[in-house]
DSSP file (Angstrom, degrees, kcal/mol; ACC not computed):
  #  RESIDUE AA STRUCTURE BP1 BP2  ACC     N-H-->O    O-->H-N    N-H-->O    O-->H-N    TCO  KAPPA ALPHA  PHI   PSI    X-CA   Y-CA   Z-CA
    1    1 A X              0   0    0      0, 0.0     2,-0.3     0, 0.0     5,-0.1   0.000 360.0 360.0 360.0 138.7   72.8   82.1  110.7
    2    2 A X        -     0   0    0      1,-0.1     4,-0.2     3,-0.1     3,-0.0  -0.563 360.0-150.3 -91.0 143.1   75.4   84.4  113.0
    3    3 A X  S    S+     0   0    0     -2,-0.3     3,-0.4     1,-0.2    -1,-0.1   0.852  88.2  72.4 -90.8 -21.5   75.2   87.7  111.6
    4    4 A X  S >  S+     0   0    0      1,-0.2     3,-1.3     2,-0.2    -1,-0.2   0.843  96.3  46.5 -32.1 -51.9   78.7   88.2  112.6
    5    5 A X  T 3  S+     0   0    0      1,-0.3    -1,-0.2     3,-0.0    -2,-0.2   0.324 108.4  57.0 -92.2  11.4   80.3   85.9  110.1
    6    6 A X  T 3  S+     0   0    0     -3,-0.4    -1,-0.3    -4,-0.2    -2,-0.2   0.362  79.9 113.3-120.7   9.7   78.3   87.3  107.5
    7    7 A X  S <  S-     0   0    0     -3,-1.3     2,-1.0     1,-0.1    -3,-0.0  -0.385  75.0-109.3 -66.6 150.8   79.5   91.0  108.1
    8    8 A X        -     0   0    0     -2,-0.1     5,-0.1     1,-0.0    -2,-0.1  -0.820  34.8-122.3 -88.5  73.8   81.8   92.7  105.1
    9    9 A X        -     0   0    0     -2,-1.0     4,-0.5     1,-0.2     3,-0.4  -0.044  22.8-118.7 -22.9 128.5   85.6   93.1  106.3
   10   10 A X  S >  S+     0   0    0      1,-0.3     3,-1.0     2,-0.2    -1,-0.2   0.752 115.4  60.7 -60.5 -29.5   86.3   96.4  106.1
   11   11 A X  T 3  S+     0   0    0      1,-0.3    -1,-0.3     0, 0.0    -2,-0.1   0.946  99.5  55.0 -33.5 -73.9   89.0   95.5  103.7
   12   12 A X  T 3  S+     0   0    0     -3,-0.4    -1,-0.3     0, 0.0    -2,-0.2   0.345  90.7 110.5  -3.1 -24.8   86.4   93.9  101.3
   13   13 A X  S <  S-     0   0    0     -3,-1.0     2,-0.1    -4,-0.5    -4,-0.0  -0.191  78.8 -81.1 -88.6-172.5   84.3   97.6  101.3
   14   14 A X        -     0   0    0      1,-0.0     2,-0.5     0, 0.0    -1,-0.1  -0.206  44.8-123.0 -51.0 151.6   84.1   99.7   98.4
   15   15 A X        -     0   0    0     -2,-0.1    -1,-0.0     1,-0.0    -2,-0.0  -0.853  11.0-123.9-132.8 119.7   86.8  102.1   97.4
   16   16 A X        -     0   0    0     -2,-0.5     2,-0.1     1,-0.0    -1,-0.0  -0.082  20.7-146.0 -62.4 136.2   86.9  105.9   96.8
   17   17 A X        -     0   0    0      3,-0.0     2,-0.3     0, 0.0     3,-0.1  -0.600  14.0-128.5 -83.0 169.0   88.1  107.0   93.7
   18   18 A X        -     0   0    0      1,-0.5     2,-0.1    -2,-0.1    62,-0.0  -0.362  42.0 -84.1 -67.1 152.0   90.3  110.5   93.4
   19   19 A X        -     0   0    0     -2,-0.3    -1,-0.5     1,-0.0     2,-0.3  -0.305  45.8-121.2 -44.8 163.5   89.5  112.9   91.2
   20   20 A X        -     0   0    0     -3,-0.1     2,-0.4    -2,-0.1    60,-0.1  -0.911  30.6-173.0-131.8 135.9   90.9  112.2   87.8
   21   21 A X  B     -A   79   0A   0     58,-0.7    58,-1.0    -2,-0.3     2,-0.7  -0.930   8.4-151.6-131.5 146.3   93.3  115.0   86.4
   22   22 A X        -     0   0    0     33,-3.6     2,-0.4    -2,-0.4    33,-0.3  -0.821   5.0-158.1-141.7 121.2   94.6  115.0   83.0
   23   23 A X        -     0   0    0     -2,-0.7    54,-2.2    54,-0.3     2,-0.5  -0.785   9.1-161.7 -93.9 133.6   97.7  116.4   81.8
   24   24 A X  E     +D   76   0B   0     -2,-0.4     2,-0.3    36,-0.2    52,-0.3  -0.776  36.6 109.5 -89.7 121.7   98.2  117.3   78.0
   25   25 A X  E     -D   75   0B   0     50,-4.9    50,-2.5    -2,-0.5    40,-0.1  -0.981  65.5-105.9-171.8-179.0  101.5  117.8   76.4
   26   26 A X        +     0   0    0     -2,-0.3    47,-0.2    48,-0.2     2,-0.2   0.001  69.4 120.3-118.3  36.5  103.7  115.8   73.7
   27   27 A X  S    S-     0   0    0     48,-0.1     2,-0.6    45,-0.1    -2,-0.1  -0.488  70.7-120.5 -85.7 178.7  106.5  114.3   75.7
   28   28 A X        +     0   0    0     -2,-0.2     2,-0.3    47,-0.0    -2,-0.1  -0.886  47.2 179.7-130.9  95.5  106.6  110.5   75.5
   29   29 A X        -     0   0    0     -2,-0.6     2,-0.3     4,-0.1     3,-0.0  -0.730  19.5-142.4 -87.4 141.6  106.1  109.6   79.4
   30   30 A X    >   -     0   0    0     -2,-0.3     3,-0.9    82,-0.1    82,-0.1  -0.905  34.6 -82.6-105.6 135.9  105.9  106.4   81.3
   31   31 A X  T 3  S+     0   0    0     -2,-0.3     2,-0.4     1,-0.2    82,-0.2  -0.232 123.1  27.1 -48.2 131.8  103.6  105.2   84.6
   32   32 A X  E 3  S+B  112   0A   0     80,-1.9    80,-1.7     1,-0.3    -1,-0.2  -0.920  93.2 136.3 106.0 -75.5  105.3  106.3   87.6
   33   33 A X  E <   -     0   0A   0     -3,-0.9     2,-0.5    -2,-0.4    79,-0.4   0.781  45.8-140.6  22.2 120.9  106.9  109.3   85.6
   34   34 A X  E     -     0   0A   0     77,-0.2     2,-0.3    -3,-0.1    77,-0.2  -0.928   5.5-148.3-104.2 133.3  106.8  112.6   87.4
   35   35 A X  E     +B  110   0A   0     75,-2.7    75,-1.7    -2,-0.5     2,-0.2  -0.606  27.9 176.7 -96.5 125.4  106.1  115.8   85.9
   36   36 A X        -     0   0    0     -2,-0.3     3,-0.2    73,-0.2     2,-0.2  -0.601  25.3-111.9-119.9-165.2  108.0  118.3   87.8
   37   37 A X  S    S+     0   0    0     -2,-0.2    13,-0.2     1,-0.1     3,-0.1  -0.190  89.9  62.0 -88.7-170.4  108.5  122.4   87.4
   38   38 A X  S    S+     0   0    0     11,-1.4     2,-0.2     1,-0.3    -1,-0.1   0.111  75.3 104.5-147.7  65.6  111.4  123.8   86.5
   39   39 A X  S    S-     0   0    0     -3,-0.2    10,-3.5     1,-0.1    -1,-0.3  -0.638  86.8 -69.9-119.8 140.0  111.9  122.2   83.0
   40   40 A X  B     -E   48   0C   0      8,-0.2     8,-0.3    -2,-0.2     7,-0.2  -0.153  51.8-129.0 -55.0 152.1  111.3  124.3   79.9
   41   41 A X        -     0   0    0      6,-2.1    -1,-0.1     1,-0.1    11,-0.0  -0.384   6.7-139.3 -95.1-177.8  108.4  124.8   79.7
   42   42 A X  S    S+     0   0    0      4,-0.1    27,-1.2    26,-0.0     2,-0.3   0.174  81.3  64.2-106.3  25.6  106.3  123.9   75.9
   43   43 A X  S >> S-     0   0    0     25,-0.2     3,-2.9     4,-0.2     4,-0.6  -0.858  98.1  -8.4-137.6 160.1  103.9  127.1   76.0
   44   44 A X  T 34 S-     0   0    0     -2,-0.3    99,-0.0     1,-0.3    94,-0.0  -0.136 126.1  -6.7  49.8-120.1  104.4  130.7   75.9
   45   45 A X  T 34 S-     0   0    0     99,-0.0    -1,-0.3     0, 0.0    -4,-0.0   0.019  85.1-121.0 -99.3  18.0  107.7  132.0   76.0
   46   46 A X  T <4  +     0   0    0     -3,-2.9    -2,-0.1     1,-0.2     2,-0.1   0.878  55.2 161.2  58.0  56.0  109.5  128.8   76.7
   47   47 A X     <  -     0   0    0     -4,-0.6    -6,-2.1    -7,-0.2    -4,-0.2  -0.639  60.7 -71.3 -98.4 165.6  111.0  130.1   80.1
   48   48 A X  B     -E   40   0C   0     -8,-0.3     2,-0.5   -10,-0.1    -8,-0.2  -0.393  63.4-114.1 -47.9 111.0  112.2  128.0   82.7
   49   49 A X        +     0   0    0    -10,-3.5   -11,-1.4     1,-0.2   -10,-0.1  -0.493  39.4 171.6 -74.8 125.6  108.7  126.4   84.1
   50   50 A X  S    S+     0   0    0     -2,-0.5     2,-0.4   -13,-0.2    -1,-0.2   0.831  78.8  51.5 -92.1 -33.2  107.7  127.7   88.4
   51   51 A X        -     0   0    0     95,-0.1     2,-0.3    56,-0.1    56,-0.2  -0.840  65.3-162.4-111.8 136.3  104.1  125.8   87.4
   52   52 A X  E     -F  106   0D   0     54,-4.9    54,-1.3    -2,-0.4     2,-0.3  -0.770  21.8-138.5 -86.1 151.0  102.8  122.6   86.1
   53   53 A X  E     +F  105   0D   0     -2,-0.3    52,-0.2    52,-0.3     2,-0.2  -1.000  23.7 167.5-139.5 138.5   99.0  122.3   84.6
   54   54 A X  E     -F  104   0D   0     50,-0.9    50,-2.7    -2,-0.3     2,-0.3  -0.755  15.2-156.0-154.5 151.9   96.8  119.8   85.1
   55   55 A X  E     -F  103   0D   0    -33,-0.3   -33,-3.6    48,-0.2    48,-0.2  -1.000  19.8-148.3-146.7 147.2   92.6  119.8   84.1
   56   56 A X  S    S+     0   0    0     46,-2.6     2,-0.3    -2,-0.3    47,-0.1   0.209  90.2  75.1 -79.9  12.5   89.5  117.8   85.3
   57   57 A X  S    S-     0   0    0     44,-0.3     4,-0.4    45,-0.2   -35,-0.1  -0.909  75.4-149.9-127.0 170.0   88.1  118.2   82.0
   58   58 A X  S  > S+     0   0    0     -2,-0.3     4,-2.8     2,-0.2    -1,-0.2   0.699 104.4  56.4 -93.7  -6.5   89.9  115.6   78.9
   59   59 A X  H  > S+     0   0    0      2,-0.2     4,-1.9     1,-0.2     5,-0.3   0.976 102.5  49.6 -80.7 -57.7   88.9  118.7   76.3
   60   60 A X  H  > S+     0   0    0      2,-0.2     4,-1.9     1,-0.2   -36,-0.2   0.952 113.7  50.9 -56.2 -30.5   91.2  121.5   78.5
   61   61 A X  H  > S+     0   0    0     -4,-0.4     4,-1.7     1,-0.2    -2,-0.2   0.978 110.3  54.8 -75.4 -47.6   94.2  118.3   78.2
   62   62 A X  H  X S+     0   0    0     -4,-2.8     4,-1.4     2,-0.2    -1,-0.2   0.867 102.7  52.1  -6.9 -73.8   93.4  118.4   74.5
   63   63 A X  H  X S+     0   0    0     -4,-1.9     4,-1.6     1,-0.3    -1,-0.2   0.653 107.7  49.0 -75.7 -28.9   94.0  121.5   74.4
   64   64 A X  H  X S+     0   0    0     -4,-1.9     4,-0.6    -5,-0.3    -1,-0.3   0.691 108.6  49.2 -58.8 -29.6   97.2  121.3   75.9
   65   65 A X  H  < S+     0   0    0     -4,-1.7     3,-0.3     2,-0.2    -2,-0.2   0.905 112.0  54.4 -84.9 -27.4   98.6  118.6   73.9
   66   66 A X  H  < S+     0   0    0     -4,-1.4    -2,-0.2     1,-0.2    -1,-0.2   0.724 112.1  40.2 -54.7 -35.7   97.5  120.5   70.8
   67   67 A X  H  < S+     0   0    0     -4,-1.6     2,-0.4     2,-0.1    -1,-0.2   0.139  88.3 114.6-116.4  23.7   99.0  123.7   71.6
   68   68 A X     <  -     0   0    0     -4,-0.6   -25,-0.2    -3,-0.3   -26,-0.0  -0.887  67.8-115.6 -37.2  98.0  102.4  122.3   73.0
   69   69 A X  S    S+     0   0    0    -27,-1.2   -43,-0.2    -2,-0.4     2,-0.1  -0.034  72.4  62.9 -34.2 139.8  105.3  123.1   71.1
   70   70 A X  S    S-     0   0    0      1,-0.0    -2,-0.1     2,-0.0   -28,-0.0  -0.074  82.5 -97.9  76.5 169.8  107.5  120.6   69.4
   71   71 A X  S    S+     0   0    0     -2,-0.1     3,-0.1     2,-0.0    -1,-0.0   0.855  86.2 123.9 -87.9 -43.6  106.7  117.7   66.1
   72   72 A X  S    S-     0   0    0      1,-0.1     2,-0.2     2,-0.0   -45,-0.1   0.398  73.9 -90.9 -13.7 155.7  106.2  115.1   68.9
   73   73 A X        -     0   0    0    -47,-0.2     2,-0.3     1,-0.1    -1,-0.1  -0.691  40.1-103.7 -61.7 140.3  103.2  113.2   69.2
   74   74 A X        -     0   0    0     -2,-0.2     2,-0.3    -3,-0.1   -48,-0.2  -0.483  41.7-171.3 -71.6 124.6  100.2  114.5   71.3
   75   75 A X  E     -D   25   0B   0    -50,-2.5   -50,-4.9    -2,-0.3     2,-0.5  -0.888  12.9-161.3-134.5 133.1   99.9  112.6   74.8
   76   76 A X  E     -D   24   0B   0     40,-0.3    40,-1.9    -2,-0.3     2,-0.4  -0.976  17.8-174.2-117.0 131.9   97.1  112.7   77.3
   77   77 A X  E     - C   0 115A   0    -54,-2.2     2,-0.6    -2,-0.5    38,-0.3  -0.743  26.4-131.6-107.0 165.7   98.0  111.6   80.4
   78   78 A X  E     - C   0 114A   0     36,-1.2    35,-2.5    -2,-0.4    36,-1.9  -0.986  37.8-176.7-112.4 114.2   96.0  110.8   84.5
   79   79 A X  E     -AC  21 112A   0    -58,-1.0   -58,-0.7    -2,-0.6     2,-0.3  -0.615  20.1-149.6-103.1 165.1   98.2  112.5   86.5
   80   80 A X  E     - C   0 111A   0     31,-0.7    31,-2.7    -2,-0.3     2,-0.6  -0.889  21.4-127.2-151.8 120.2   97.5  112.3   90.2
   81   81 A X  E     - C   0 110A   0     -2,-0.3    29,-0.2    29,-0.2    28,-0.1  -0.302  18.2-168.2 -55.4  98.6   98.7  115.4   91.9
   82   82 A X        +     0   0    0     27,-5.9     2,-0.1    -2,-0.6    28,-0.1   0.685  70.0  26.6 -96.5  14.7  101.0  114.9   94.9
   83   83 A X  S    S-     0   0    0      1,-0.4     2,-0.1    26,-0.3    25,-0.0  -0.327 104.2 -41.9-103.9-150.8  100.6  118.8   96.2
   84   84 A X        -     0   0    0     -2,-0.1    -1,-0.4     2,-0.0    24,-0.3  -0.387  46.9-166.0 -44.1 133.4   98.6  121.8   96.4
   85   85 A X        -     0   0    0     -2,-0.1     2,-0.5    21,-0.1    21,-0.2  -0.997   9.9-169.4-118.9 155.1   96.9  122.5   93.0
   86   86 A X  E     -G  105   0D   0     19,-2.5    19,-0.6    -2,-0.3     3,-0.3  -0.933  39.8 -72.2-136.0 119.9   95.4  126.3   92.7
   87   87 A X  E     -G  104   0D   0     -2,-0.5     2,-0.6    17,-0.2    17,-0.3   0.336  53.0-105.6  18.5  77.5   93.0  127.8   89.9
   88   88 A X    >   -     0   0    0     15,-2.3     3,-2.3     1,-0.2     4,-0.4  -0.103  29.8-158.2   3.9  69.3   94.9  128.5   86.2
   89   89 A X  T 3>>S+     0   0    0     -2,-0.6     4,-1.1     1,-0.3     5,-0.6   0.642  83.1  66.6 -76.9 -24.6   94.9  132.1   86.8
   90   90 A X  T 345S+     0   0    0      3,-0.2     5,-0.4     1,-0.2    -1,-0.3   0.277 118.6  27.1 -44.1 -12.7   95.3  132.5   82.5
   91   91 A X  T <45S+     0   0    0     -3,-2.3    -2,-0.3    -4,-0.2    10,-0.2   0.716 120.5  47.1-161.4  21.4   91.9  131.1   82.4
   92   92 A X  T  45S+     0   0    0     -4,-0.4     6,-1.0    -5,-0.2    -3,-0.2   0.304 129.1  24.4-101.0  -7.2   90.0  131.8   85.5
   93   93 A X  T  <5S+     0   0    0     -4,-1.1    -3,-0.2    -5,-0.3    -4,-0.1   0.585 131.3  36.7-101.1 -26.4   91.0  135.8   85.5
   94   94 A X  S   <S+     0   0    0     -5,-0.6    -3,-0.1     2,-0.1    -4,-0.1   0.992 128.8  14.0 -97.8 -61.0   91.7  136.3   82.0
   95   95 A X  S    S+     0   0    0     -5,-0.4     2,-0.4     1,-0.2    -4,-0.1   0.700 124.7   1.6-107.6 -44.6   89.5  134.4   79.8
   96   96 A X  S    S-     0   0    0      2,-0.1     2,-0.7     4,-0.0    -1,-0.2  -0.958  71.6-117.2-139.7 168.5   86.2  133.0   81.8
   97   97 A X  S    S+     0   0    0     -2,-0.4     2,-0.4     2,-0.1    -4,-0.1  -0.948  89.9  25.6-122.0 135.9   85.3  133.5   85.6
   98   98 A X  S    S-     0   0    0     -6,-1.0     2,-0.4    -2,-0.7    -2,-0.1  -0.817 108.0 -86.4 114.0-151.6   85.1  130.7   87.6
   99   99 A X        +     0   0    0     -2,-0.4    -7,-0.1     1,-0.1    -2,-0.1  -0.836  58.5 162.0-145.9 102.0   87.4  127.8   86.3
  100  100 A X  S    S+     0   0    0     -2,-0.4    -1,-0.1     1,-0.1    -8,-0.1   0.839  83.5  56.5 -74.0 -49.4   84.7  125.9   83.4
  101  101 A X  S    S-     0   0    0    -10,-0.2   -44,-0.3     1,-0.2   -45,-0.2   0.585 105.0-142.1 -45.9 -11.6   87.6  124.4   82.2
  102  102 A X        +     0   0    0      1,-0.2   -46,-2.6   -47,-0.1     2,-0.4   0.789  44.2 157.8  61.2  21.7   88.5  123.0   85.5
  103  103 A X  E     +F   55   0D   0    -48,-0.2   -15,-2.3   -15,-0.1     2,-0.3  -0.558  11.0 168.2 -88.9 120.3   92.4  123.9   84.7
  104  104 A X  E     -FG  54  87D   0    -50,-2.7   -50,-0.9    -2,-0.4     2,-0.3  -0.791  17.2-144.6-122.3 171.6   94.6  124.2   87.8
  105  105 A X  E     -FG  53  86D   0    -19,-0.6   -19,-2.5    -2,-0.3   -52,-0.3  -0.976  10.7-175.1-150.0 158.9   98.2  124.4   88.5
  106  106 A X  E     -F   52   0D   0    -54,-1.3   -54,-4.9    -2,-0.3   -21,-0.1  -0.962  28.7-155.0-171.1 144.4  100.6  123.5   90.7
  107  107 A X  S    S+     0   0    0     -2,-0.3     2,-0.3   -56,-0.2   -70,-0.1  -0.180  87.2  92.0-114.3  34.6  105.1  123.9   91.8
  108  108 A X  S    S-     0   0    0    -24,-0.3   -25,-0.3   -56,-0.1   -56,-0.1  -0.989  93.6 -99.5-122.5 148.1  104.4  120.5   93.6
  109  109 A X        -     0   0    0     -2,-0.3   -27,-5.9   -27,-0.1     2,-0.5   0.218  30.1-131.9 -44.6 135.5  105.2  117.2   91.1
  110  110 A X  E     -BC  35  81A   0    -75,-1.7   -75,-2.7   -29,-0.2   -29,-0.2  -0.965   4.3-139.7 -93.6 115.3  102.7  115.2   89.3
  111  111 A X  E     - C   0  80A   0    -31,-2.7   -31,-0.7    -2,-0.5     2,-0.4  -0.189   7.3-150.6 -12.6 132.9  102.3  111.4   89.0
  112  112 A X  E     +BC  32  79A   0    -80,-1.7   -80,-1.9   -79,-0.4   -33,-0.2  -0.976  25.9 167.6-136.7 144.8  101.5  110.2   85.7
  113  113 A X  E     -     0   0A   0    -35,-2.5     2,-0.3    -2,-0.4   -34,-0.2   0.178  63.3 -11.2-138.2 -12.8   99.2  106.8   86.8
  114  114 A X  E     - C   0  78A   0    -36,-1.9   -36,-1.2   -84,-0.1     2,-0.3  -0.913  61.0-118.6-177.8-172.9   97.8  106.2   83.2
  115  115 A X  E     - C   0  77A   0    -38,-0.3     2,-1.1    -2,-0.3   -38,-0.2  -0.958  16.4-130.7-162.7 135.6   97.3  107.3   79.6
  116  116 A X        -     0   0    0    -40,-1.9   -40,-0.3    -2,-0.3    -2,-0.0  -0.733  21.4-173.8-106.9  95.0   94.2  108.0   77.3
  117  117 A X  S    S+     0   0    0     -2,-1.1     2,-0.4     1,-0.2    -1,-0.2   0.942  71.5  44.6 -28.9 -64.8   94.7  106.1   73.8
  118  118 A X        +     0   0    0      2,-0.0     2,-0.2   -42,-0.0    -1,-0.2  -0.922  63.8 130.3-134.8 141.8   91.9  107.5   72.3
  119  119 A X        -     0   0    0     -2,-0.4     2,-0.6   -57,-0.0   -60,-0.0  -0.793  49.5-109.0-164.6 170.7   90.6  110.9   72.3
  120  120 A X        -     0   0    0     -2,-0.2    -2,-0.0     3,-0.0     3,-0.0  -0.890  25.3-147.9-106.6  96.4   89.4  113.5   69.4
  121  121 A X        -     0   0    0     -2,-0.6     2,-0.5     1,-0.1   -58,-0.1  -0.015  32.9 -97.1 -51.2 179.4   91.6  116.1   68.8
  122  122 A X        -     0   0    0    -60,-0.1     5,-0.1   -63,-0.1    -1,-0.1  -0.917  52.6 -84.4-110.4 160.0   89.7  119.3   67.7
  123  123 A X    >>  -     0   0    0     -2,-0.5     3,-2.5     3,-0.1     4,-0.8  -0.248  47.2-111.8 -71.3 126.5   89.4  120.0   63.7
  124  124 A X  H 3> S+     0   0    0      1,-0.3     4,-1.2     2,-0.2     3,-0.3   0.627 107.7  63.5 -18.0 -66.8   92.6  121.8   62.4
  125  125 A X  H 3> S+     0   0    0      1,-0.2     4,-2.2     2,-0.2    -1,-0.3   0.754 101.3  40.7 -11.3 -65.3   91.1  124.7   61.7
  126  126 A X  H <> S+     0   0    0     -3,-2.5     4,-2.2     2,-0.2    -1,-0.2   0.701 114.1  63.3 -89.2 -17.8   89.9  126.1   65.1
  127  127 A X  H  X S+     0   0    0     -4,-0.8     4,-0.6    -3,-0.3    -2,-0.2   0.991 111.3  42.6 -47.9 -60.5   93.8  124.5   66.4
  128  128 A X  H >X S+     0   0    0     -4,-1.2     4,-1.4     2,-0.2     3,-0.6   0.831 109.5  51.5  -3.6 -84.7   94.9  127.1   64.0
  129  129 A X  H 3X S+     0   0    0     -4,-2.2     4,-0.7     1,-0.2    -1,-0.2   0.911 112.2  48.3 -13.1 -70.0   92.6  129.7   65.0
  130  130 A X  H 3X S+     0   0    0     -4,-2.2     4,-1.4     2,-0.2    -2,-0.2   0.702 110.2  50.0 -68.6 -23.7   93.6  129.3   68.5
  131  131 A X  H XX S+     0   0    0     -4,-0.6     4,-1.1    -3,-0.6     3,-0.9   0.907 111.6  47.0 -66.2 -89.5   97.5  129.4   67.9
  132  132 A X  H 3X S+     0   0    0     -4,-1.4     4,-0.8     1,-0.2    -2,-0.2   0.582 110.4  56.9 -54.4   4.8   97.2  132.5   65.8
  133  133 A X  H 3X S+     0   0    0     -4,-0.7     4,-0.9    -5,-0.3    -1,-0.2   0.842 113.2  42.7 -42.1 -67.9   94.8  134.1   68.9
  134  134 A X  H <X S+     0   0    0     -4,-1.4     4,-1.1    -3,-0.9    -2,-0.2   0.512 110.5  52.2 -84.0  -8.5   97.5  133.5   71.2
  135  135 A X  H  X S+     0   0    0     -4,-1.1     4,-1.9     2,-0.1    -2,-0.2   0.859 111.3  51.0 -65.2 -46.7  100.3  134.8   68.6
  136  136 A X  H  X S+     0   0    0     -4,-0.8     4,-3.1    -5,-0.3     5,-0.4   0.887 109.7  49.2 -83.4 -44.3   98.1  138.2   68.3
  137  137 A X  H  X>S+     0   0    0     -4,-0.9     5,-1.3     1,-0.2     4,-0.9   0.975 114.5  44.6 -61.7 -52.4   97.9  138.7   72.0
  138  138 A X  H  <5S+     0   0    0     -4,-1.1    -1,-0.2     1,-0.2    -2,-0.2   0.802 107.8  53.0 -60.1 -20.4  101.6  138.1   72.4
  139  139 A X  H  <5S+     0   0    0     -4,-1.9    -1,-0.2     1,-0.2    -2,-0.2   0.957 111.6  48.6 -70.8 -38.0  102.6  140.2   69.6
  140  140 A X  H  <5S-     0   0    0     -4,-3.1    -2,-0.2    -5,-0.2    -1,-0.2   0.563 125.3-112.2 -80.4   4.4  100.1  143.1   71.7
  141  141 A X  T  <5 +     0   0    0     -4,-0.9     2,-0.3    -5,-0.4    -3,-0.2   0.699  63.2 160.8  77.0  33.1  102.3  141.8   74.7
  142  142 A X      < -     0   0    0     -5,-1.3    -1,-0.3    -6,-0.3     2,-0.2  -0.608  26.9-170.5 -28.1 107.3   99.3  140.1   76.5
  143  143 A X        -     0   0    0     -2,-0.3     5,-0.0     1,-0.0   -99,-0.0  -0.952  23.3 -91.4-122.8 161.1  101.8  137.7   78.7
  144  144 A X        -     0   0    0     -2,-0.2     4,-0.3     1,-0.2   -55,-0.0  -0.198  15.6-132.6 -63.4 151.2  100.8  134.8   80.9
  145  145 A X  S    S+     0   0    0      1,-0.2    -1,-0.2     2,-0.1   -56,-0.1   0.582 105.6  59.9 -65.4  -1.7  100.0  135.1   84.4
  146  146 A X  S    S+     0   0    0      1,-0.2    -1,-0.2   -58,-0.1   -96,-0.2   0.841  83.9  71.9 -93.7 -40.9  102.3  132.1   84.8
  147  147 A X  S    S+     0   0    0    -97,-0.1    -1,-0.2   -98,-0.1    -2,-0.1   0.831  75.1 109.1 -28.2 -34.2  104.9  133.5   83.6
  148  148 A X              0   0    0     -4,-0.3   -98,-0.1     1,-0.1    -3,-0.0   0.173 360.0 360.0 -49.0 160.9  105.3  135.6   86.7
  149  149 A X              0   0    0    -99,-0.0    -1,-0.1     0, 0.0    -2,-0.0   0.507 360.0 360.0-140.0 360.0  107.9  134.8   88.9
């Protein structure tokens, strides 16, 4: 047997995956869609958005979709990131060090490649919780680091 003709075409080889990013929010998007900045945003003070946010984990996209403003329905998306993305500075300075949540952000466009059906939201209660948390801070004029311009 020639050991040539039994070699793998490099075509044929195995294929790396990406990282997998997931964005949370309740707009009603389609594959190919891009998510760009400078759209209102659904958080905080609704300002014209300079960042987009995007997480390796599906619980930080959760949380996003949860605490996104407007009746809409809650959508997780697989984004694939077609810039820079840089640390969530709202939750690797403010709230934990280091990034557990794995939350980044980015003023270059998102992909949206795909959509997660089923997920667990977290129990009403602690949504709650966390809404009025982030009302108390704003009222004591806590503002995001995104915000910043």
């Amino acid at each position: 047997m020639d050991n040539k003709n039994n070699q793998t075409n490099n075509n044929d080889s195995a294929t790396t995956f990406a990282q997998t990013y997931f964005h949370g929010t309740k707009a009603n998007l389609q594959l190919g869609d891009l998510i760009e900045p400078g759209y209102t945003s659904n958080y905080g003070k609704q300002r014209t958005a300079k960042y987009i946010f995007l997480s390796a984990t599906l619980d930080a996209a959760i949380w996003g979709a949860e605490l996104a403003i407007g009746n809409s329905k809650e959508r997780i998306y697989l984004v694939e990131p077609l810039g820079e993305i840089e640390n969530d500075p709202d939750l690797t300075d403010k709230k934990f060090h280091g990034n557990p949540t794995m939350s980044y952000r980015s003023t270059s466009p998102f992909r949206v490649v795909g959509e997660v059906t089923v997920w667990k939201g977290h129990p009403e209660e602690q949504v709650e919780a966390m809404k009025k948390a982030l009302q108390k801070l704003k009222e004591q004029g806590v503002d995001s680091l995104n915000d910043e311009f």
